[in-house]
NUTI-53014 format. One record per residue: x, y, z of N, C-alpha, C in turn. Coordinates in steps of 0.02 Angstrom, whole numbers, padded with zeros to 5 digits, always signed. Layout:
residues N
XYZXYZXYZ...
***
This chain:
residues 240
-00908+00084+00423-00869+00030+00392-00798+00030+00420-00769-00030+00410-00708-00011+00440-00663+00018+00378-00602+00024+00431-00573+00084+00379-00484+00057+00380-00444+00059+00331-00372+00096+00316-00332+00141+00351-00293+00180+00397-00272+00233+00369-00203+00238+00391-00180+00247+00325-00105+00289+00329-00097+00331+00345-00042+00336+00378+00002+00380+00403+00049+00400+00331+00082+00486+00350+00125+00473+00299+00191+00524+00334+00217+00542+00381+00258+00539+00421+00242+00552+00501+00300+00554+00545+00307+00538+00615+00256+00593+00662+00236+00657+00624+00205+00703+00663+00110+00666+00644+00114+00646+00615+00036+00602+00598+00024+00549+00640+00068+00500+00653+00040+00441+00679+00017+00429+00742+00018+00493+00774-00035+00493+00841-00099+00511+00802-00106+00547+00762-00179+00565+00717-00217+00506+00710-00171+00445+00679-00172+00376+00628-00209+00349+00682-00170+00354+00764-00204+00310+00813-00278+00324+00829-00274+00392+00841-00343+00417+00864-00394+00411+00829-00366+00405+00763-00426+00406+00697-00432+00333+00711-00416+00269+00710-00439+00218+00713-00469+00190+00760-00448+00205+00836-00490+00198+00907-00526+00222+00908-00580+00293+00852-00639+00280+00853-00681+00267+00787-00648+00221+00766-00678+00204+00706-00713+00118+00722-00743+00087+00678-00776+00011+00692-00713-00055+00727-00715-00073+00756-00681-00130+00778-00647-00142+00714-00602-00185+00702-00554-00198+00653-00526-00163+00594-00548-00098+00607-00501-00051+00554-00430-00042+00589-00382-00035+00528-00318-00045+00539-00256+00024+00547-00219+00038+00595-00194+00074+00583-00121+00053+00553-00103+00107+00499-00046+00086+00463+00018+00148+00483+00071+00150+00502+00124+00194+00502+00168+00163+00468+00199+00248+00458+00262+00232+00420+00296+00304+00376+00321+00314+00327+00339+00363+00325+00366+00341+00258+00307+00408+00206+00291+00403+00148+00376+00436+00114+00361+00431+00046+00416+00446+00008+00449+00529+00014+00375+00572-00003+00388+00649-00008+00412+00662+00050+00403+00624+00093+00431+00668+00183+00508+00611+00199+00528+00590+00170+00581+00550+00195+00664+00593+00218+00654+00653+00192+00695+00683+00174+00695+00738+00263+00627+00723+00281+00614+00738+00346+00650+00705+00404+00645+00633+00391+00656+00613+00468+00739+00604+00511+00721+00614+00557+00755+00661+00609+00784+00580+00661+00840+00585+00675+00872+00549+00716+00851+00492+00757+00825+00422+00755+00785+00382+00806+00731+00345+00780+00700+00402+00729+00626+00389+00681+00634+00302+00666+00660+00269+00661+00651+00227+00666+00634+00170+00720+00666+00187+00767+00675+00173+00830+00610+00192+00853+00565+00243+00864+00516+00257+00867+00448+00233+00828+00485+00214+00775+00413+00176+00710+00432+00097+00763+00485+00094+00772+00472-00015+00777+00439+00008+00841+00417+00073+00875+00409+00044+00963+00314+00077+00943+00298+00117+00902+00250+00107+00884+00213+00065+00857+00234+00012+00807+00221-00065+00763+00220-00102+00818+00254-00104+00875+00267-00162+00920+00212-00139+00988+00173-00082+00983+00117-00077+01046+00067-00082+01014+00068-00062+00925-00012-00098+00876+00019-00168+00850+00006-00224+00855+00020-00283+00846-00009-00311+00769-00073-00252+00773-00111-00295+00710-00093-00221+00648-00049-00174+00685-00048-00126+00609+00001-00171+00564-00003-00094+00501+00043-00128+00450+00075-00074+00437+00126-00083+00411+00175-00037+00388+00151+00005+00330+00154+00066+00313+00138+00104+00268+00111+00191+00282+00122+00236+00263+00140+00230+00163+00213+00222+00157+00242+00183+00131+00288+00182+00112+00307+00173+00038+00384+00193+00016+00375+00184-00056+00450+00210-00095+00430+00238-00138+00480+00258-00191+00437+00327-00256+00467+00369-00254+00432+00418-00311+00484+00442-00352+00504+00424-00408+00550+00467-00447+00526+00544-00466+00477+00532-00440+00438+00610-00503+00455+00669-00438+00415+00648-00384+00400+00712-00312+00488+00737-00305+00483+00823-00305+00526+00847-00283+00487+00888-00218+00542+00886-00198+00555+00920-00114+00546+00985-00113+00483+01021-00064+00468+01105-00054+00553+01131-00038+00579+01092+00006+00628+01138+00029+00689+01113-00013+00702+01085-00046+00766+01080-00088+00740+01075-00154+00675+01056-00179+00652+01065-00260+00718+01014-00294+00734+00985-00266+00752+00908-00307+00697+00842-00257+00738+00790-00296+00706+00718-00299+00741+00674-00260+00734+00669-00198+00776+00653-00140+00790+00559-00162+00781+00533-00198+00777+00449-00208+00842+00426-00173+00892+00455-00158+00954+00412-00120+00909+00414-00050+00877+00468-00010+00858+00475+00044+00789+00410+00042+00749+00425-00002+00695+00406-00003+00713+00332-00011+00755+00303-00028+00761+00219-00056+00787+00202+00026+00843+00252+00070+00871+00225+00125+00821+00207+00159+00778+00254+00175+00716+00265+00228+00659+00204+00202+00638+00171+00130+00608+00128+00117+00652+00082+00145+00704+00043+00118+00718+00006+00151+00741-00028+00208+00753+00030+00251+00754+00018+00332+00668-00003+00364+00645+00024+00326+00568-00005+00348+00532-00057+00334+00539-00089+00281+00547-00156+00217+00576-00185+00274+00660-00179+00305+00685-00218+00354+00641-00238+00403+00598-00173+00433+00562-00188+00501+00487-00235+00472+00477-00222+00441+00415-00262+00405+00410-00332+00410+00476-00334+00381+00495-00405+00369+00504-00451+00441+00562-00406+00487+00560-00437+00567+00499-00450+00596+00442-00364+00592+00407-00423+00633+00325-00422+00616+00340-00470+00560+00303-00485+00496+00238-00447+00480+00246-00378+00456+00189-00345+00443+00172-00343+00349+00131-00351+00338+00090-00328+00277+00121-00229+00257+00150-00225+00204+00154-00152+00204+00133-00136+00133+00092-00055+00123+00068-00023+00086+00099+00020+00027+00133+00011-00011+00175+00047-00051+00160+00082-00106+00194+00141-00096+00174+00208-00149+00240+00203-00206+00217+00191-00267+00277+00191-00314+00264+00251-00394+00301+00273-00396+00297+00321-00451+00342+00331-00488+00342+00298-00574+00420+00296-00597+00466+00251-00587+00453+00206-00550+00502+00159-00509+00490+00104-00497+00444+00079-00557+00415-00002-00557+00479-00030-00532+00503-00025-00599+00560-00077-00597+00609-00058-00558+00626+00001-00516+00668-00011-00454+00640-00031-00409+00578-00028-00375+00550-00060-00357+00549-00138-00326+00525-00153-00393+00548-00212-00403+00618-00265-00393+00656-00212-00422+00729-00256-00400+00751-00254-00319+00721-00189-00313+00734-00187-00216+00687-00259-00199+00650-00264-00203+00605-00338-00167+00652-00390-00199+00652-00395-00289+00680-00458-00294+00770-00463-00231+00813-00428-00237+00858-00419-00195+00847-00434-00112+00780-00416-00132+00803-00428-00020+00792-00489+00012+00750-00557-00033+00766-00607+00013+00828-00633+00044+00889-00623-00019+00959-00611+00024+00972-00552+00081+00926-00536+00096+00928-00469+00172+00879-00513+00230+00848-00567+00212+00797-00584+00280+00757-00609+00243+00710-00589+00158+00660-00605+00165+00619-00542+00151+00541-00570+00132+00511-00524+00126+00443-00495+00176+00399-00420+00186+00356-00451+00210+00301-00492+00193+00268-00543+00258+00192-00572+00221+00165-00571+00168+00155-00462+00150+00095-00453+00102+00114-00396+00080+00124-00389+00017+00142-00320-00026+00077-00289-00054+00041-00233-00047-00014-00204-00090+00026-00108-00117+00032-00147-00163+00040-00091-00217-00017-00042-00228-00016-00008-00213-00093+00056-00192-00079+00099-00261-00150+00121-00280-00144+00147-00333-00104+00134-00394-00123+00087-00422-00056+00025-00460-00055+00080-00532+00004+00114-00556-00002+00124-00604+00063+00105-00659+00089+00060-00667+00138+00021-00674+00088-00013-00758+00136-00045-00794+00096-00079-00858+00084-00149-00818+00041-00158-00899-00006-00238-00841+00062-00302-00859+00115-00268-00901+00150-00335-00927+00216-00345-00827+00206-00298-00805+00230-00293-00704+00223-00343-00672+00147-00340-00679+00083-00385-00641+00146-00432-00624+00134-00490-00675+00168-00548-00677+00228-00563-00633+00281-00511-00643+00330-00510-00607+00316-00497-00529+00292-00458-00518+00284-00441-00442+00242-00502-00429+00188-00553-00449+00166-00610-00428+00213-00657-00411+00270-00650-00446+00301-00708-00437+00355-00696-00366+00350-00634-00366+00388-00627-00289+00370-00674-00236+00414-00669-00170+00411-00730-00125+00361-00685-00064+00294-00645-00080+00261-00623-00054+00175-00630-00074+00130-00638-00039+00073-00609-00071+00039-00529-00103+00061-00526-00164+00074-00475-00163-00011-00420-00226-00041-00378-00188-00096-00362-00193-00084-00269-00240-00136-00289-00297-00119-00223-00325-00203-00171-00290-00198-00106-00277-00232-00089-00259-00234-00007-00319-00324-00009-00350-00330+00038-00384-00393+00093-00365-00368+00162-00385-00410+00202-00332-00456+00261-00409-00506+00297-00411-00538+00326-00449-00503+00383-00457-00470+00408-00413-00425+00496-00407-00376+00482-00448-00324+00424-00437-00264+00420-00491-00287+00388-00536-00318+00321-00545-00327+00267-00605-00382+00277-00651-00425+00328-00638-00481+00352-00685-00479+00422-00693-00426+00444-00685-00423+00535-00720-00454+00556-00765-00453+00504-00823-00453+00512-00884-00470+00458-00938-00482+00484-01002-00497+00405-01051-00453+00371-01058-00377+00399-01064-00316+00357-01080-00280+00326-01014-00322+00354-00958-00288+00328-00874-00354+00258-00875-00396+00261-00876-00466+00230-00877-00435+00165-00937-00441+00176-01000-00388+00125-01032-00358+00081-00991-00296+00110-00989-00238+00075-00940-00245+00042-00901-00291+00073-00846-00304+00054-00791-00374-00013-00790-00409-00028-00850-00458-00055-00858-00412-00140-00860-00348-00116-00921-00294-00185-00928-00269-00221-00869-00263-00170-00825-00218-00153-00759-00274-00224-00722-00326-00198-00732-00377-00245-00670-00386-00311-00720-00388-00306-00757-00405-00383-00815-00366-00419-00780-00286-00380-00791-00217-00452-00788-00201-00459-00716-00242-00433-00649-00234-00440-00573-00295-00512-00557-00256-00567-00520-00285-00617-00512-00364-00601-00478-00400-00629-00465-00465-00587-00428-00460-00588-00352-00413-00633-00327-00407-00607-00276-00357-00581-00228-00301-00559-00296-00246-00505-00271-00291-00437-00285-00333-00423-00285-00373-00347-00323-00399-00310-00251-00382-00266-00247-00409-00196-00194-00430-00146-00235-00471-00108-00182-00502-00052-00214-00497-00006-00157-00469+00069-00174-00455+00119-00096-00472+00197-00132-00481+00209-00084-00510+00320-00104-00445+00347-00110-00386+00324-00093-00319+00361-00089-00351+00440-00081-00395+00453-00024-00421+00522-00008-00378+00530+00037-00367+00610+00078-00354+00639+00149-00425+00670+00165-00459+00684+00121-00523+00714+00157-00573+00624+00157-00617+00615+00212-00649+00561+00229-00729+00566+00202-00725+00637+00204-00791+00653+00175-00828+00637+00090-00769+00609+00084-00772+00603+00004-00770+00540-00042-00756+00489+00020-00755+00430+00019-00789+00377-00004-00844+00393-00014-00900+00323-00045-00919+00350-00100-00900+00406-00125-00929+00428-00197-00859+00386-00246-00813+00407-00233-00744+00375-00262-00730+00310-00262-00766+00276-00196-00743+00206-00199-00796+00172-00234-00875+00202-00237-00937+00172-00284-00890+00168-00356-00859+00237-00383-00825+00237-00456-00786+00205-00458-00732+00201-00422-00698+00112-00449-00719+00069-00421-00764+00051-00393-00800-00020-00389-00817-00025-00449-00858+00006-00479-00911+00013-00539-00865+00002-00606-00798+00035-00611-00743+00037-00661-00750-00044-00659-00697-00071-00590-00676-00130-00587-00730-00197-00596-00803-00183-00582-00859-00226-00611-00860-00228-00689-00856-00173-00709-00846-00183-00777-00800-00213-00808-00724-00208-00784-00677-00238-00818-00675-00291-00789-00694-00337-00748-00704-00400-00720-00767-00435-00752-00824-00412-00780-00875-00438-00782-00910-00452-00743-00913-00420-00679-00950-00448-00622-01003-00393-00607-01041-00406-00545-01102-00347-00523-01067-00296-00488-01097-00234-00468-01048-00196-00409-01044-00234-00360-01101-00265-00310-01108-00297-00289-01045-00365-00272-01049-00374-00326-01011-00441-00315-00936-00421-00302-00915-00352-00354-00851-00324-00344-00833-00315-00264-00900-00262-00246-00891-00263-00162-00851-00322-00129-00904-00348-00145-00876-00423-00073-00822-00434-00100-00793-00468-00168-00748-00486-00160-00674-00447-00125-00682-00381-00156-00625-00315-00153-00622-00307-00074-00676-00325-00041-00677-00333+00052-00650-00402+00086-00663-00453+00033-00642-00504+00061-00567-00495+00061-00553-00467-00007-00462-00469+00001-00446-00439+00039-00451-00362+00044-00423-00322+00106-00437-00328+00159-00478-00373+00188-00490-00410+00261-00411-00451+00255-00427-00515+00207-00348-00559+00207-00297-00538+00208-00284-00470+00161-00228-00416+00156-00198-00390+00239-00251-00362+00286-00231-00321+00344-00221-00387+00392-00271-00456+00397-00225-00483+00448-00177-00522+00428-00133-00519+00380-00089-00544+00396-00018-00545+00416-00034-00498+00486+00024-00497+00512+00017-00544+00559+00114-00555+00570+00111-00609+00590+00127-00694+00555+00112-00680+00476+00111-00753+00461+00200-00723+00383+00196-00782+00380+00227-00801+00317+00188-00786+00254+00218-00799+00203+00178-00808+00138+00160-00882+00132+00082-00876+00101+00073-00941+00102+00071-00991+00179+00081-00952+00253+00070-01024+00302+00019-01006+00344-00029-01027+00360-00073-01022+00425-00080-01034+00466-00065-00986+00514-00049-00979+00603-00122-01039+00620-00087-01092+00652-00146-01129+00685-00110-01120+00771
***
């Protein structure tokens, strides 16, 4: 099947490449440089992400994000001045040259949030926002829809079904997501583990939709097909 995969800093994304050149025709590679490692990158890293985005044409930007909670092995604080700079220098490149990006948020709906509402006065936003592993309340939803993006919540069985009171939440979570802003992802590093996790939230998200697994499938594929190509476009316009 085709496949996802993030990167989640600069020593990975030759991994990111190799893993997708031999994977099925149209799986996507994504770089970028996740929240916990931001505190990592080293002089250029950027300069180096736009010249990598600019030789994959069809990746997307990600993991990227915001975590209030993750503290740092080597300093054991919560780097968020570092971690917000490094998101939004990449948000910048996203936006230039118009990629879809993947975002990791923890604690930080609502900063989050105000960073996007804020940046169409910076350029604009990118194409396509998918919020991965959405664990935010469902009363969010709304707001992040109304952003000047297409913007996609994505829910995974490892974080959004832990538990009866995560399972709850997360059941509201998929009710109040339009049906075809809705993803479904393994948020795994091991690959081997992959279709047992994504059968369980298919199966979650059939239930809280009312639909078959089946039907969950296709649709949850149709979006993340629409989700990865659209780089390249606007919100809302189609490249003819």
């Amino acid at each position: 099947a085709r496949s996802a995969i993030m990167s989640t800093e600069e020593h990975n994304w030759e991994c990111t490449r190799k893993a997708v050149l031999r994977l099925p025709e149209g799986s996507v590679a994504c770089y970028g440089i996740h929240p916990w490692f931001a505190h990592r990158v080293t002089e250029g890293w950027d300069d180096r992400l736009r010249a990598q985005l600019e030789e994959w044409p069809d990746a997307l930007v990600g993991e990227i994000g915001l975590d209030k909670a993750a503290r740092t092995p080597e300093t054991r604080k919560n780097e968020y001045h570092l971690q917000k700079e490094v998101f939004e220098q990449q948000l910048r490149l996203a936006v230039e040259l118009k990629r879809p990006i993947s975002v990791h948020c923890v604690r930080a709906v609502g900063k989050l949030h105000k960073t996007f509402e804020d940046f169409p006065d910076n350029g604009g936003l990118p194409p396509a926002i998918a919020l991965h592993s959405y664990g935010g309340s469902d009363d969010w939803i709304e707001r992040y829809l109304n952003l000047p993006s297409e913007v996609y919540f994505g829910f995974s069985d490892i974080v959004n079904n832990s538990d009866d009171r995560q399972k709850e939440k997360t059941v509201a979570n998929i009710q109040a997501v339009p049906d075809d802003r809705l993803l479904l992802e393994s948020d795994l590093i091991n690959p081997t583990e992959i279709n047992g996790v994504l059968l369980d939230i298919c199966a979650l998200t059939a239930e809280a939709k009312g639909w078959t697994v089946e039907e969950t499938a296709r649709r949850t594929a149709e979006n993340a097909q629409r989700f990865t190509s659209m780089t390249g476009r606007r919100p809302g316009v189609e490249i003819v």
